[in-house]
Structure formats: structure tokens, C-alpha cells
N, C-alpha and C positions, 0 to 999 in steps of 0.2 A: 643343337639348335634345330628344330622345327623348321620345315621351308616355308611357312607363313611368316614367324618371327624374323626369319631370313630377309623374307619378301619387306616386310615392314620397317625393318635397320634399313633397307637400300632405299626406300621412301625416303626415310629421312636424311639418310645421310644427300642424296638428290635434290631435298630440297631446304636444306644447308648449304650447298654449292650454291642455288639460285640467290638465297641472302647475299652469301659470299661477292658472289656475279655482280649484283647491283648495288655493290659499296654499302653495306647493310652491314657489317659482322660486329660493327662495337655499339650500334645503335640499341639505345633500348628494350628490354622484351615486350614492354608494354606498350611500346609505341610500333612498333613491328605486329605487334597482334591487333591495335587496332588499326592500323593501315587493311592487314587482312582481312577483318571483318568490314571495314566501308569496299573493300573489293567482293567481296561475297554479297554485298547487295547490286551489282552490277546486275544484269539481266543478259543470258546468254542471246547474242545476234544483234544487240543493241549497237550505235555505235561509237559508245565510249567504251564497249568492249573491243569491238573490232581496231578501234585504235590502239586502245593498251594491248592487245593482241601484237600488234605492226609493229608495235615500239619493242617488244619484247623478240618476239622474230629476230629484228635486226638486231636488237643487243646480243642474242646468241649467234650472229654471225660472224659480229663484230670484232677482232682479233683487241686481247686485251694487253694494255701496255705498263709492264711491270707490274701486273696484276691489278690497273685500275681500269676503270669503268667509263665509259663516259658518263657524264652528267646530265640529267633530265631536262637541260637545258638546247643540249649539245645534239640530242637524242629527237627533240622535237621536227629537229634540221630535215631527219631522216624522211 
């Protein structure tokens, strides 16, 4: 295996965890890709970027409990 190919498996498998992370793993593909794509019109420095940014920070702080997540409800708190 190539250390680009290398590079590129650890991409993914990273952000697989991040699905994983945010209670995402049985959800839809199609509804996962279009979550994606309304995040990819985001504008970088905006501040519903800087928000979801904040929310995201502290989710990966946040110690998880038996492998769940807080919920985006829970998360707003934050």
C-alpha cells in the first residue's frame, strides 16, 4: 500500500469515527450526504460556522457515555 493510499484509508476511517461520534452510524447515506452538502455551503468565518464549529469542539471534549452522544438538543446547552 502506497503512503498516499495509506494517507487516504486514515481520512476515512477519521471521519467514520466523527459519524460514529454524533450518533450518525445507522442513519441513512443519503441523508448523511445531504446534511454534508447543506454544511458545505456554510461560508468559512460566518457565524453559523463559528457556532457549529463550538458545538463540535465540545462534542469532542465531551467524555461519551457507553458510547452515546449527547443530543443536539443537549449540546445547544453548551
Amino acid at each position: 500500500m502506497t503512503a498516499e493510499r495509506k494517507q487516504e484509508a486514515r481520512e476515512k476511517f477519521l471521519l467514520g469515527g466523527i459519524v460514529v461520534k454524533a450518533g450518525l452510524s445507522k442513519a441513512d447515506r443519503a441523508f448523511l450526504l445531504g446534511g454534508l452538502l447543506e454544511l458545505a455551503r456554510v461560508a468559512a468565518g460566518s457565524p453559523d460556522h463559528r457556532r457549529l464549529h463550538d458545538i463540535g469542539e465540545k462534542a469532542f471534549k465531551a467524555p461519551s457515555l457507553n458510547g452515546s452522544v449527547a443530543r443536539p438538543e443537549e449540546m445547544a446547552e453548551w
